[in-house]
N, C-alpha and C positions, 0 to 999 in steps of 0.2 A: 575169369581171367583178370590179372590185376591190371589195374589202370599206372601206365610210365607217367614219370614226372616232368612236367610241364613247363613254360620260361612265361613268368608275370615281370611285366616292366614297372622300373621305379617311376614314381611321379616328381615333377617338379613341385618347387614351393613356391611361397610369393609372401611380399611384404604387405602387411595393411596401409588400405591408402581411404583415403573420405574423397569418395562420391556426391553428398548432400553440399559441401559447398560450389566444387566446379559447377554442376548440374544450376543450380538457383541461380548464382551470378549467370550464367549464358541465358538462363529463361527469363532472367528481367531486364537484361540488356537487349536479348532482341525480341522479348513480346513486350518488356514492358515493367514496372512496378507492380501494378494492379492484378498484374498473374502472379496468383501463391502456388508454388509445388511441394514446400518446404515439405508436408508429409509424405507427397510420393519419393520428393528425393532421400529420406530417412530410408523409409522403406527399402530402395532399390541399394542403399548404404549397409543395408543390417545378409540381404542376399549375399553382398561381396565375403560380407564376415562370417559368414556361414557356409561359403565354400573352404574358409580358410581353417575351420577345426572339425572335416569330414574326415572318415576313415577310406576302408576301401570296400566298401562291402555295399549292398543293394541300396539301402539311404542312403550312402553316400551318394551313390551313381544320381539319384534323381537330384538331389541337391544341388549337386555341380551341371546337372540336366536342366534344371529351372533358371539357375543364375546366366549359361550361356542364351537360352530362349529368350528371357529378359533383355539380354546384351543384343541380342539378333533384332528386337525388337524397337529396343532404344536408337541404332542408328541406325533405324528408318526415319527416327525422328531429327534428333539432334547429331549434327556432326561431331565426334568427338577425336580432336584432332590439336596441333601445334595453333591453327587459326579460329579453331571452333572449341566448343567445350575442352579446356585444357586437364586432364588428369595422365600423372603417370605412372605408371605400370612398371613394377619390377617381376622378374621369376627369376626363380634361380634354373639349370639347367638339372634335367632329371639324374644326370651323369656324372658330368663337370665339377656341380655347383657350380659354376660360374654365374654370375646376377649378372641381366640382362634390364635395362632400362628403355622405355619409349612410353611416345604419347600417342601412340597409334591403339585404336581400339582392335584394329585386325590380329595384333602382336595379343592382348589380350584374349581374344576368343582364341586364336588358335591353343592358347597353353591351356585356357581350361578345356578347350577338344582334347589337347595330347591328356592331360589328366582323367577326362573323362575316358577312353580307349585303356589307360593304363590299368584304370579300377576294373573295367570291365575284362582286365586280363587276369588282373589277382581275384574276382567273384568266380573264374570259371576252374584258377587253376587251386584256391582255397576249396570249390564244392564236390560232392559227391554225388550231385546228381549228374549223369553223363549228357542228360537233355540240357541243362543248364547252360552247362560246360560249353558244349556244342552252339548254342544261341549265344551267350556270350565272346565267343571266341571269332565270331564271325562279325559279333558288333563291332570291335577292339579294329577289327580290320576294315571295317569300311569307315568307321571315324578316322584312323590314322592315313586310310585312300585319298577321303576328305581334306583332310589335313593337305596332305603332297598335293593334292590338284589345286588346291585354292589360294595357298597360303604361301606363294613363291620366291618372296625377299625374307629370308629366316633371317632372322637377328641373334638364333643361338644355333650349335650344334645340333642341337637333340628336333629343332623342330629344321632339319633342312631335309629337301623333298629326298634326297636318296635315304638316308637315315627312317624317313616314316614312312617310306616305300617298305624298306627292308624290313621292318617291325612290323609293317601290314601282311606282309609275306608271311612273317612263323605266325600272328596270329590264326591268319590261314589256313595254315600248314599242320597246326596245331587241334584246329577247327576239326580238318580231315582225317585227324588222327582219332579223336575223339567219336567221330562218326562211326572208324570200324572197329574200336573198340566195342563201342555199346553193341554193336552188331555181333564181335564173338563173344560177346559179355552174355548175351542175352540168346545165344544162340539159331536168332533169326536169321542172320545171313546164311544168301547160298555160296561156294567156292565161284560159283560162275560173275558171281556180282562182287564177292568181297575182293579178290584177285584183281579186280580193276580198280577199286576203290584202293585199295591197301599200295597199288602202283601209283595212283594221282598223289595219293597224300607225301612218299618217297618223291616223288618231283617235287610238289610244292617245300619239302626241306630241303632239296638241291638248291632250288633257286634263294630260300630264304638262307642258306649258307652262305651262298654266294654274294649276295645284299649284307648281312651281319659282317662278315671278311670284308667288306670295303667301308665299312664304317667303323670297326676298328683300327682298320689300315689309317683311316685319319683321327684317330682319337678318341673314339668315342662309343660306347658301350663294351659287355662283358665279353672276355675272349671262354668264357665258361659256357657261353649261351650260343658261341661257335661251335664251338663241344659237344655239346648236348644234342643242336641241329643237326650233328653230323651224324650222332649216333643214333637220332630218327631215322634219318634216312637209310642209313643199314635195316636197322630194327624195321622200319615198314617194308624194305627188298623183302627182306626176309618174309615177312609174312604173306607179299603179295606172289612171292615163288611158294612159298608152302603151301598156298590154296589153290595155286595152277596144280600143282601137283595134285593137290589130293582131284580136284577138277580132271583130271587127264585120267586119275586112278578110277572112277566114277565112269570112265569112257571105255573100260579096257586097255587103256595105251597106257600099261605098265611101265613100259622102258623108260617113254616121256615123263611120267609121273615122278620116277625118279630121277630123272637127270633134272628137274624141278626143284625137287626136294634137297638135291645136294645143292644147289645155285642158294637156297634157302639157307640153308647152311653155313655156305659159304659166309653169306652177307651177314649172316649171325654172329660167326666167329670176326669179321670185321668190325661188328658193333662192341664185341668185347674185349677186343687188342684195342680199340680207340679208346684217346684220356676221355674219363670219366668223372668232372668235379666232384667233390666230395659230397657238396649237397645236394647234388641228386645222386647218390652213391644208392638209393633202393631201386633205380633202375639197373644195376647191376642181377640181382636178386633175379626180374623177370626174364633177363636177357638167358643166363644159368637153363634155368626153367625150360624156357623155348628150345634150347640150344638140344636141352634132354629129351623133350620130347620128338624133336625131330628126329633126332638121333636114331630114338625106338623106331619112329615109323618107318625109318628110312632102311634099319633092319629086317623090318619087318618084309615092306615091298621087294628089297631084293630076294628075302626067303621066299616070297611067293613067286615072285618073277622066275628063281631059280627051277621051281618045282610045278609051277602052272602054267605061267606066259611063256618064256621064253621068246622073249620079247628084244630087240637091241636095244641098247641102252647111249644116246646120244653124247655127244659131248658138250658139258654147258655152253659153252662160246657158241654153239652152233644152236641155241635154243631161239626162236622166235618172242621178240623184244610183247610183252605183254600190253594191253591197250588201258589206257587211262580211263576213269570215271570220275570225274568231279562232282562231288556232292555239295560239300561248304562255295558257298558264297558272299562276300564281302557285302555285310550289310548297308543299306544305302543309309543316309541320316533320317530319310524320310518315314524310313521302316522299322527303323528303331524301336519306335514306341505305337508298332502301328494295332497290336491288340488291347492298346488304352486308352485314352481319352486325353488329346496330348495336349489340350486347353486346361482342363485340372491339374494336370501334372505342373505344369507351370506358369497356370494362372491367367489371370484376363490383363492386359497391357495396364503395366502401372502408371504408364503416360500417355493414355490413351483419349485424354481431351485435351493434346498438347497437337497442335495442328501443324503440322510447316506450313511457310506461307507460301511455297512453290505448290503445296498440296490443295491449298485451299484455291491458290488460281486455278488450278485442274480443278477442282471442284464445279468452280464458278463456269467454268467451259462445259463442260456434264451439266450442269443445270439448263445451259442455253442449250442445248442439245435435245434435254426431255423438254423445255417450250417448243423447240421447232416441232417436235414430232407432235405434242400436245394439240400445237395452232394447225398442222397438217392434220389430224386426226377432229378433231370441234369442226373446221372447216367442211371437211367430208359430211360429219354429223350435221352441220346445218343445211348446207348445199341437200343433203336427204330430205331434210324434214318443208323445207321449200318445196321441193318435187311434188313430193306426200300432200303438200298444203294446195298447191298448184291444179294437181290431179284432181284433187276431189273436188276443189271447188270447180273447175272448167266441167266434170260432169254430173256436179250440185250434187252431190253424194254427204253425209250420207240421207240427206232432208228429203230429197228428189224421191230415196227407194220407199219412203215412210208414204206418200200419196201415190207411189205406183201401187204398195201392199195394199193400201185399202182400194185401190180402185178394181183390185183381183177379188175383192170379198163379193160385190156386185157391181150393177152398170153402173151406178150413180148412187151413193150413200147419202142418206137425208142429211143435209148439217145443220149445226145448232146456230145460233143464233153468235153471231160474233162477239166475242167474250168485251172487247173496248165498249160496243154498241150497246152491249146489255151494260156496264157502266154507266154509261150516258145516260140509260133511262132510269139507271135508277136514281143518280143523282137530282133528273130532272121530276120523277116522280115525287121525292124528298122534300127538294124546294120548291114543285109548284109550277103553273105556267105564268108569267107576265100578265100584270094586267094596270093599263094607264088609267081607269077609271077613277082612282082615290088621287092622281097625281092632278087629272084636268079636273077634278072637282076643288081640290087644292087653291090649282089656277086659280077660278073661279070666285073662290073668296076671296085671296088677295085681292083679284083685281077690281071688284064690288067694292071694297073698303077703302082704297084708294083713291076709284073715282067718288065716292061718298065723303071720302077729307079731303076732294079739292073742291067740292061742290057746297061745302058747308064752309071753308075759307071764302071761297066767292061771296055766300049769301054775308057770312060776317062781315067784308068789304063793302060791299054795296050799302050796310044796313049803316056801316058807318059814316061814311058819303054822305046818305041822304037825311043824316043828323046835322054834318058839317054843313050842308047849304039850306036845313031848316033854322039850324040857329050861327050860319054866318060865322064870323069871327072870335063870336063866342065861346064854340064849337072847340073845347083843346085837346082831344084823343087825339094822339099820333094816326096817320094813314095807317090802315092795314098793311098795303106793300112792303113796307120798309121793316116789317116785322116777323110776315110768312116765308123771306126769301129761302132759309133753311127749309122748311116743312115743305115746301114746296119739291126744294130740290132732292129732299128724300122720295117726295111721292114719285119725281119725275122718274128717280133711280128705278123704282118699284118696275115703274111700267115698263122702262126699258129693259131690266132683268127680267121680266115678264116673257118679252118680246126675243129678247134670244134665246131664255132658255123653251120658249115655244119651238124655235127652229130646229134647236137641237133633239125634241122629244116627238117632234113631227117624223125625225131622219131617223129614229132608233123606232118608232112605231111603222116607219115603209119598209125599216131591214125585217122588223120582226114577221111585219102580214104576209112576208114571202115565202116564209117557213114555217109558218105559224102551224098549218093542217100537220108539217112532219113532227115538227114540236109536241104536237098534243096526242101523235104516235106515242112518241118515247114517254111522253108523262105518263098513261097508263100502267108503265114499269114494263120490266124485261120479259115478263111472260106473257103477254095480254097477246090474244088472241089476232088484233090487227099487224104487230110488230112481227110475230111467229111466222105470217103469213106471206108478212115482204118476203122473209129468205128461205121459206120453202118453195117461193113462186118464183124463186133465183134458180132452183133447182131445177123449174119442170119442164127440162128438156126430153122432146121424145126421143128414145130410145131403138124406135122403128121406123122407118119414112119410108111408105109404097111408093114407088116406081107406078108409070103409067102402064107397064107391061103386066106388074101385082096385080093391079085391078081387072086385068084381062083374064087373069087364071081360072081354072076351074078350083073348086074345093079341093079336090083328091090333088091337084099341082099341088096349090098353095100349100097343104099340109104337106108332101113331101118336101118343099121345098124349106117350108118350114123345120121339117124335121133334120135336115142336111147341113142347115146352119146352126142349128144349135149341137150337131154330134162338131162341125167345124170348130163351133168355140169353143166345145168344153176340150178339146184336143189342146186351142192355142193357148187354150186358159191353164190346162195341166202342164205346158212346156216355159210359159212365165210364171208359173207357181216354183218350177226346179230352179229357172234363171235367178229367181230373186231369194230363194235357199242360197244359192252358189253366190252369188255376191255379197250376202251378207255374210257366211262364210270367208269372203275373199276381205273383206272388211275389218272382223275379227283377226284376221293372218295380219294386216296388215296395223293394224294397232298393236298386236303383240310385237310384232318386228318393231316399231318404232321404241314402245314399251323397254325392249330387249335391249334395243339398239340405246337407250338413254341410261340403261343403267351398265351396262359395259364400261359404255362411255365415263360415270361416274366412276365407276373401281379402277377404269384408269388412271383417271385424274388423282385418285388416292394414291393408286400404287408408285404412282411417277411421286408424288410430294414426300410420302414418305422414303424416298429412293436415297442412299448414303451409301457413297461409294467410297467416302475417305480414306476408311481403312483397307480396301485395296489398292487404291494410287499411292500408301504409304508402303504397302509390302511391296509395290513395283514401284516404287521410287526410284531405285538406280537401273532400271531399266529403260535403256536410251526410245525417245519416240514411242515412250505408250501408251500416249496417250487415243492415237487413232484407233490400233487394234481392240484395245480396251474399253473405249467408249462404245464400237461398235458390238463387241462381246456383249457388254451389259445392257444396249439396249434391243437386244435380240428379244431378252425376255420379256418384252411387249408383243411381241409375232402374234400372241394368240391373241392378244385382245384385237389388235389390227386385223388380225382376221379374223374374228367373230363381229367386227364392225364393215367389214367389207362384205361379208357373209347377209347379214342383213339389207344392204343396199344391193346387193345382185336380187336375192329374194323380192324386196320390194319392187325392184325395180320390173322384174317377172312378174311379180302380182297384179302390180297395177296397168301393165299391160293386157293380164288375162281378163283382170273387171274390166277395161273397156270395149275389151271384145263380149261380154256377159251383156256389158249394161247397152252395149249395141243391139243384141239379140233382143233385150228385152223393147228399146224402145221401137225397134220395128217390127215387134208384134201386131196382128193386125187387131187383137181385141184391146189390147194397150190403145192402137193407134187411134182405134174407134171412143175408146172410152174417154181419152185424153183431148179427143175434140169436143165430147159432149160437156166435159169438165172446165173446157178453154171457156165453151160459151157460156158456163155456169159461173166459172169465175170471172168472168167479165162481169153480169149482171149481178153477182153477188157486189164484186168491187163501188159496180153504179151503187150500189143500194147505200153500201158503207160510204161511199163519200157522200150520198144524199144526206143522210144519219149527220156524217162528221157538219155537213154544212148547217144541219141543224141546228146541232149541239153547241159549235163554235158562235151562230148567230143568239141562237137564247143565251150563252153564257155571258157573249158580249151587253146585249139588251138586258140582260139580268144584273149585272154589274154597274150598266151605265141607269135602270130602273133603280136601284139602292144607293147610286149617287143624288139620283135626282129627288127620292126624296129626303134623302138627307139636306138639299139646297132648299126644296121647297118648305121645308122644316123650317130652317134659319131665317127664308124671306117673308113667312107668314109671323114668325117672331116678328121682326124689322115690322111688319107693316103693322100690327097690331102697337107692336111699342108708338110706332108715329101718329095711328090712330087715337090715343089716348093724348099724346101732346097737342094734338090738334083739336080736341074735346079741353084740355085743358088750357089752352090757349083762348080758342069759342068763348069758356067760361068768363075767362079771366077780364077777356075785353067787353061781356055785355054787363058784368058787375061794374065796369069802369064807366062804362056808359048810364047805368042806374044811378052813380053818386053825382055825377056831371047834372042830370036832369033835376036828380033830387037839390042842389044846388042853386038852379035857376028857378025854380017854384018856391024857396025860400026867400029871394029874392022880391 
């Protein structure tokens, strides 16, 4: 079947205009100097000029697709207006010609919409693909829908809402026609489906006649394209009466078939009495055709009717108005391009680090929003891990289940020797026990040499004296006194330093003799045999204690009785072996939870920082108050971390409820209860043992400390004294030489 010829609208034209200056001047007056766009605003300058030398064919469509997306794009950002970014806009009218001037960007988009609709009416009615055709013709109408709903103060003719109402209409109308075409093209259609279809399409050129007629009634568009619509309309009657009939013919109901078929007819022969512009003068051609074919069949049915049915044959007017099927529907904008990828088609925001600063205070508002939840969410997380920390330590977990475990192994486990205590001895083994003997022998000498240089000062006085009154005034050595007073008062020093450091080596050998026996424990080193035995003898708690009623037993008792408490404990012992599985167990859970619970927490903390919502508050920019609904939208998609973090603190919180009912059970086990007193009184005398030890340790360290001062002092005062020793020897000398030339003196005489 041939395909009827179709009505493509002209497009408007437009003047060039530069972009890159308005654009820069508005972005350095209000962000500033230091913001460069100058290459995006080129860029967004070279899109305008390239809508301007498009054709009409499928590149074009996306060219003029990208430059509006761009334009959609931009004022989110920048106002571009009389008080805001100033550029102005000419087109000429698609009709008119008439040039139409503003500085409204709205006036802008709408014409490259009306452009883009118009190209999508010349791709469908230039193709030969009927799918094509069909998709395109349904775009053309819901961009020019677009258009009339949005764009309400037309500044020209061509873009005023009843004008691209009625242009949305034939593309429509044109859509629907195309629809059953391909259908009898293709010979899929049935008469029961195309009869309904082939009547919706005949409405929809009703109405688009009726739309076209009032727009030329005021001036504007083709009265050819009134024409044409008109003789759609025929031409679809016609076909949608010719497929009831053949539909009725299919039923038996001859008579109706043909009183169909002639109403087919009819409308036929109405499509070919109507003016027929010249250029479309090849729909004359299919109209002929149809006309013929009916003709025959129409022949045809009543030769059968005559000789088979005999059937009554209706009158058109009294035929049953046939039901509409709407196929074509007016593309929405959003649909357009919806089997491609409509970021590549026209690209990622050429001013897309161009911030408004109403956007960025939204911004700033969102950011305190993801703190509050942040600080509401940390807060939870710590108030948890408090709980966690709280729990365990109130029931000494998990140190506490580490000495119940071993106290399940037996009654009482040998322990070693305390790991500090065996330090101590080894240090003390190393350096030795104390001994004052080399310090009071020390003593000793100094204080011998001392009294030895004041006792030989005296004899040298005396011997000088008893010169002075054997030879009288003769006699001229100085007195001794007036010469020893130094030597003297060193030795005095001597004795006195003598004398306190006695007192203080007295006080360090009383602390030592009081520790001295534990002291010479530890020096034997950590393993010696007497040390080993303090803190196994810490251990040797009996494990059994007869009652005076035991001792009354007979043998055959005693050993049942014996045998009843040991099947009792290996029971109590099998039911704290499960208890302290299940709590370690319950320990594990709760490490993971916390584990869990901390790294949640992290991936939140990430996903809120990297959170950037600008480029939605720029696409909802002129959306009054959106900022509540939208915040709230965006930060829904936290919910799950919030609830995998509130998810762990129920868990936990359940958990450590169930350990303390576990670690209850366990503690009043009765072979627990038993073991843990024999342990109490173990670790008490262990404890004695270690502070005895520690007292030890700390006193030999001290006496060790103040023993290597002390001979260090006695070091220095045995220097001191020996040094004075020799000055007083050399003094001795010096004054019995003086006294030898004095005598030798008077004998020469």
């Amino acid at each position: 079947m041939p395909i009827s010829p179709k009505i493509a609208i002209p497009l408007k034209t437009t003047k060039d205009l530069d972009w890159a200056g308005p654009l820069q001047a508005y972005i350095k007056n209000v962000y500033g100097p230091s913001e460069d766009f100058s290459k995006e605003c080129q860029i967004f300058n070279r899109l305008r000029q390239d809508v301007m030398g498009t054709g009409k064919d499928a590149t074009a469509r996306d060219i003029v697709y990208r430059y509006y997306g761009q334009l959609e794009l931009l004022d989110l950002r920048i106002p571009v207006e009389e008080g805001g970014c100033r550029v102005s806009f000419t087109w000429t009218d698609a009709y008119t010609n008439i040039e139409t001037s503003q500085h409204s960007i709205a006036f802008e988009k709408a014409s490259i919409l009306f452009n883009l609709a118009s190209i999508n009416s010349h791709i469908a009615v230039d193709t030969t693909d009927l799918k094509v055709a069909y998709k395109d013709f349904q775009a053309a109408s819901g961009i020019y829908t677009f258009v009339a709903e949005n764009f309400l103060h037309a500044p020209s003719a061509d873009l005023n809402r009843d004008t691209v109402r009625a242009l949305a209409s034939i593309m429509l109308a044109q859509a629907q026609e195309v629809f059953v075409e391909r259908l009898l093209q293709d010979g899929s259609g049935k008469p029961a489906m195309l009869t309904k279809l082939a009547k919706s399409a005949s409405l929809m050129f009703k109405a688009a006649v009726e739309g076209l007629s009032a727009a030329v009634a005021k001036g504007w568009g083709e009265r050819d394209w009134v024409a044409l619509a008109n003789i759609h309309q025929y031409y679809m009657e016609a076909v949608a009466n010719h497929q009831q009939g053949l539909l009725q013919s299919s039923k038996g109901k001859q008579g109706l078939a043909i009183a169909y078929v002639k109403s087919a007819i009819a409308n036929n022969e109405s499509a070919l009495k109507s003016y027929l512009p010249t250029t479309y003068s090849a729909f004359r051609g299919i109209l002929v055709s149809q006309q013929q074919q009916l003709s025959q069949e129409l022949t045809q049915m009543e030769k059968d009717n005559d000789f088979i049915y005999h059937t009554a044959i209706p009158h058109v007017s009294t035929l049953a108005e046939i039901s509409p099927l709407e196929a074509a529907k007016a593309t929405s904008m959003n649909d357009l391009y919806k089997d491609q990828d409509i970021t590549q088609l026209i690209g990622n925001d050429i001013f897309e680090k161009l911030i408004p600063v109403s956007v960025a205070e939204q911004s700033s508002m969102y950011s305190e929003e993801k703190a509050k939840l942040l600080r509401a969410e940390g807060e939870k997380v710590d108030i948890a891990e408090e709980e966690l920390a709280t729990a365990l330590e109130y029931l000494g977990l998990p140190a506490a289940l580490k000495t119940i475990k071993s106290l399940t192994k037996s009654a009482l486990d040998d322990r070693q020797i305390d790991p500090q205590v065996a330090d101590w001895a080894q240090l003390i083994q190393v350096s030795g026990l104390v001994s004052f003997g080399d310090i009071d022998k020390r003593k000793r000498e100094i204080y011998q040499i001392a009294e030895r240089c004041e006792r030989e000062l005296e004899a040298e006085a005396a011997e000088c004296e008893n010169m002075r009154q054997r030879f009288g005034h003769y006699w001229t050595q100085s007195p001794s006194e007036s010469l020893t007073s130094t030597l003297k008062s060193d030795l005095h020093s001597i004795k006195d330093s003598l004398w306190t450091a006695a007192t203080s080596d007295q006080k360090l050998q009383n602390q030592y003799r009081e520790v001295e026996s534990d002291v010479r424990i530890l020096a034997q080193g950590p393993n010696s045999m007497e040390l080993v035995s303090l803190f196994r003898g810490s251990n040797s708690v009996s494990s059994v204690s007869q009652s005076l009623l035991d001792m009354h037993m007979s043998d055959s008792e005693r050993s049942l009785q014996i045998k009843n408490d040991t099947a009792n404990e290996g029971n109590a012992a099998a039911s704290v072996s499960e208890d302290v599985e299940s709590a370690e167990n319950l320990l594990r859970r709760l490490t993971k939870l916390k584990k869990e619970r901390g790294l949640v927490f992290t991936e939140l903390k990430e996903k809120v920082q990297q959170d950037d919502i600008s480029s939605l508050l720029i696409l909802n920019k002129k959306v009054p108050n959106v900022e509540e609904k939208l915040f709230k939208t965006e930060l829904e998609k936290y919910l799950p971390y919030q609830k995998r973090i509130a998810a762990t603190i129920y868990q936990q919180a359940a958990t450590i409820k169930e350990l303390t009912g576990v670690w209850r059970s366990i503690l009043e086990n009765p072979v627990i209860k038993e073991r843990r007193a024999k342990t109490d009184v173990a670790d008490l005398q262990r404890t004695s043992v270690i502070e005895r030890m520690k007292r030890a340790y700390t006193t030999w360290s001290d006496v060790y400390s103040g023993k290597q001062k002390g001979d260090k002092f006695y070091g220095e005062l045995y220097n001191f004294t020996k040094s004075t020793e020799r000055n007083v020897r050399d003094f001795i000398e010096n004054r019995v030489d003086e006294r030898k030339r004095i005598i030798q003196n008077f004998e020469r005489r």
